[in-house]
N, C-alpha and C positions, 0 to 999 in steps of 0.2 A: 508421467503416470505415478501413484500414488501406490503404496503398497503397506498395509494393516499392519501392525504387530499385534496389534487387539482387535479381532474381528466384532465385539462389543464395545462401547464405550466404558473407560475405564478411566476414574479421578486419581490424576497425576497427584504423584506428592506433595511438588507444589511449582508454583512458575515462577521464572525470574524474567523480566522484561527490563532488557536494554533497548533503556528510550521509551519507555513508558509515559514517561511526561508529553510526548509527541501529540501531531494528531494520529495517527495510524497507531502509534504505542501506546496512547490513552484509550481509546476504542476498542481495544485490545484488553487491556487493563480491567476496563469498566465492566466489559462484557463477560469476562472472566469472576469477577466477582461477584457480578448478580446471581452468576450460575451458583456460588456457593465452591469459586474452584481456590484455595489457597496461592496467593501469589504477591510479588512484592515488587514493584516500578523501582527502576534504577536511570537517574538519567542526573544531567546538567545541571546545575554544580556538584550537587555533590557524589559524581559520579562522573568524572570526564576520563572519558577512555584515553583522550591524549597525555594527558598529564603522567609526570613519569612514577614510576609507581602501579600503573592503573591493573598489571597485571596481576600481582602480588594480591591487591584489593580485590578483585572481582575473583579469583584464587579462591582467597578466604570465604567471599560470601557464599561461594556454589557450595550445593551438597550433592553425593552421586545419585539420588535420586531425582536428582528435579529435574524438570525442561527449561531449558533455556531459549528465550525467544527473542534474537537478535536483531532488531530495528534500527538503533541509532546510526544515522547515517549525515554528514553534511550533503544536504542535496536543494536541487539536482545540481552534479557534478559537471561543471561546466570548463574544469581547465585543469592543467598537470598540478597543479598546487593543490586544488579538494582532491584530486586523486589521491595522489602522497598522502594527505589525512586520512583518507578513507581508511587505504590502504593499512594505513598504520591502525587505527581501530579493529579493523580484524586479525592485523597481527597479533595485540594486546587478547582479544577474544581467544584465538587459536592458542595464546602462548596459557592462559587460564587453562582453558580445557585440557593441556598438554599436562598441567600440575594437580586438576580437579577435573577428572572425568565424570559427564553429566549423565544421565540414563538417554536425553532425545532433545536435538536442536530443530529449531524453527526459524529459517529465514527468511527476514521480509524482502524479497527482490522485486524486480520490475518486467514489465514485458518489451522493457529497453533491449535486454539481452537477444531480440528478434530481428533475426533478416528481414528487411520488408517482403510482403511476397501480396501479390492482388487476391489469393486463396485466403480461406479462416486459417488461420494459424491454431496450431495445437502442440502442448508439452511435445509433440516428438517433431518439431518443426527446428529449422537452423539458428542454432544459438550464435549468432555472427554480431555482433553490436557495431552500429555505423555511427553511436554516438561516445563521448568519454565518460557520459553516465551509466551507459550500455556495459561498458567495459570494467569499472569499476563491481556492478553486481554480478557481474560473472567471475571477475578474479575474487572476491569474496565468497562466492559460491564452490567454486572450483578449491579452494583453498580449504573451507571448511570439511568438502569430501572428501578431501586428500590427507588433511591433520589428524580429522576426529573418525574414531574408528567405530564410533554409536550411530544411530537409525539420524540421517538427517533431512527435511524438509525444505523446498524451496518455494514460498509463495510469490508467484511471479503476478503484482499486480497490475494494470492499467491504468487509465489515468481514474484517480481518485477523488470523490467530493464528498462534502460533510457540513454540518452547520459550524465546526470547529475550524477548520483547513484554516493555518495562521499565516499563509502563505499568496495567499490570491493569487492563484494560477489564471493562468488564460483559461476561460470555459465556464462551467456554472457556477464555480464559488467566485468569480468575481464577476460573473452575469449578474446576481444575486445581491450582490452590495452594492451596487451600480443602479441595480433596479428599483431597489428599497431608496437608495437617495434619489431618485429620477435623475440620475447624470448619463449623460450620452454614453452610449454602449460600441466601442470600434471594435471590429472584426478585422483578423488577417487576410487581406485580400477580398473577396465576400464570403469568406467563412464556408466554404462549400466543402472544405476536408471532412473527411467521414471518419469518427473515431469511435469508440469503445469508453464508457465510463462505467465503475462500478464505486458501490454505496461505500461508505467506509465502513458503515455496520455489517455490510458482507463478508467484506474482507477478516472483520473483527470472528464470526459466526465459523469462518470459513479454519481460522486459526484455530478456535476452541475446538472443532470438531476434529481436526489434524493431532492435536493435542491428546482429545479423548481416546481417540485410537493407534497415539504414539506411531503415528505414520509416516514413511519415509517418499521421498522419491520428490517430484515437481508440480504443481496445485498451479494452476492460471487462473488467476484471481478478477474476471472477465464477466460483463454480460450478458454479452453475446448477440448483442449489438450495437448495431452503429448508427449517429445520425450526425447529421451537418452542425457544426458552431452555429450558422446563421439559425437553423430551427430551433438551439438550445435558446438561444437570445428569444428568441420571438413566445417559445412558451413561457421563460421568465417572466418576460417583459407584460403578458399575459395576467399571469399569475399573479402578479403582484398591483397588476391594474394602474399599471406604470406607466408616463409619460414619458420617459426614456427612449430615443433617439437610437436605432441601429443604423450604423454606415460602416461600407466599407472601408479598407487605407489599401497603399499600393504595397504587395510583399518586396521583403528583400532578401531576395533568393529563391530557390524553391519551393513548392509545395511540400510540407513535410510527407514523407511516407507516402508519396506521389497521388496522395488524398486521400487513401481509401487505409485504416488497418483494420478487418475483421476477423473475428476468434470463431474457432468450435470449443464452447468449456462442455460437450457433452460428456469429457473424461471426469474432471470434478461431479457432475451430476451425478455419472454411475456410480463412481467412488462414495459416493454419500444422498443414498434415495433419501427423498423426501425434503433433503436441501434444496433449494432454489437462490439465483438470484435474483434481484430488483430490475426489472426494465427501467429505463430512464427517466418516461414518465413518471411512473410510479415511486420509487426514488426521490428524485426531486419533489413531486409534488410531497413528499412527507419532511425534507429538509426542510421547505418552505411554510408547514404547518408547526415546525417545532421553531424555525423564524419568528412570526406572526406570537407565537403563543410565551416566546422570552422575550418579545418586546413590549409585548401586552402585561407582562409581570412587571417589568422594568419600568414599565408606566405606573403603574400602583403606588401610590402613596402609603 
């Protein structure tokens, strides 16, 4: 649950984005400064939290009034070794704010940090992480409430898409590249897992309005619903008018999250009337119009 300092929106003095170069730190970024909100991307190379030093630097650059909004992350964390980095990056973050205290932090988390459960999951649902990426944004979370003694945010988001995502995940940013080249589309098993996607531009929306209201507490960055891999493939594959090929493969292992993970975000809605998120369709079908519309530029002579 989310809790005001500014029961109005009110422009921070200015934002600092670790990992702004990212996809979720650029969205963030970009979104921030159409608004006309002063802010400054900090990321990779010349800004590596691991490098030794990185305290001292990032030290320097805070001021006590700004917000800091802490993204960079190696992810997803898949073994003890990104952990230990992680790890180590928000040590570097906490060890900053320990020398430069900030006015209000914003972290980007994940909805990794959830028990699976067959009910909508909601900010007051079991923060139990069954993965090593689950566990990393919760000791980062947990760490930063425990260091920093200013208003802190946690944007816990789901699985995310964008026309940027440099990462081709399993699901619609790589349904999407796959579609556009008409290359054969495989699914985990026949794709019948039921998940949660949300826009990256929500996410981005979701952060500026946290900001504006220098808000404390937990944001589930969710759209509140769910639909099958295989139906993501099929409207893709749709959409782009695609001779793309869906088949299943045989899983190895489990069904993630035993198929089904569904959210209640009606806390974020209360929290912020007039907000909304993107349904899926909706959504994508506008990734897939800003697709079509930089390929059509890119064609231009």
């Amino acid at each position: 649950m989310l809790h005001h300092l500014h029961a109005q929106e009110v422009l921070p003095h200015r934002v600092v984005i670790l990992g702004g170069g990212g996809f979720i730190g650029g969205a963030i970024f970009r979104g921030l400064k159409q608004s006309g909100i002063a802010c400054i991307s900090l990321g990779r190379p010349d800004f590596d939290l691991l490098k030794p030093g990185a305290v001292e630097q990032l030290a320097q650059t805070l001021d006590a009034q700004d917000t800091l909004v802490f993204v960079s992350a190696n992810a997803p964390c898949k073994d003890m070794a990104m952990l230990k980095d992680n790890n180590q990056m928000a040590q570097v973050v906490v060890g900053a704010l320990r020398k430069r205290p900030v006015a209000h932090v914003v972290y980007i988390s994940s909805d990794a940090v959830y028990k699976d459960s067959s009910s909508p999951l909601t900010e007051n649902s079991c923060a139990e992480p069954g993965s090593l990426h689950g566990v990393m944004h919760l000791t980062r979370e947990v760490a930063l409430r425990q260091e920093f003694a200013g208003p802190v945010a946690a944007v816990r988001a789901t699985l995310v898409y964008g026309l940027d995502d440099p990462h081709n995940g399993y699901g619609p940013n790589r349904f999407r590249r796959l579609a556009a080249a008409g290359q054969e589309i495989v699914l985990f098993g026949e794709g019948e897992e039921q998940r949660d996607h949300v826009h990256v531009e929500d996410v981005a929306e979701l952060v500026k309005k946290i900001i504006l209201h220098r808000s404390s507490g937990i944001a589930n960055a969710v759209s509140g619903e769910v639909v099958s891999f295989l139906t993501l493939a099929q409207f893709v594959v749709k959409e782009f008018s695609s001779k793309s090929v869906i088949k299943g493969s045989p899983r190895n292992g489990p069904m993630p999250h035993n198929g089904l993970r569904p959210f209640d975000n009606s806390a974020v809605l209360n929290a912020f009337p007039g907000f909304r998120f993107k349904g899926w369709q909706e959504g994508l079908a506008a990734v897939h119009a800003k697709h079509f519309s930089k390929t059509k530029h890119e064609k231009m002579p």
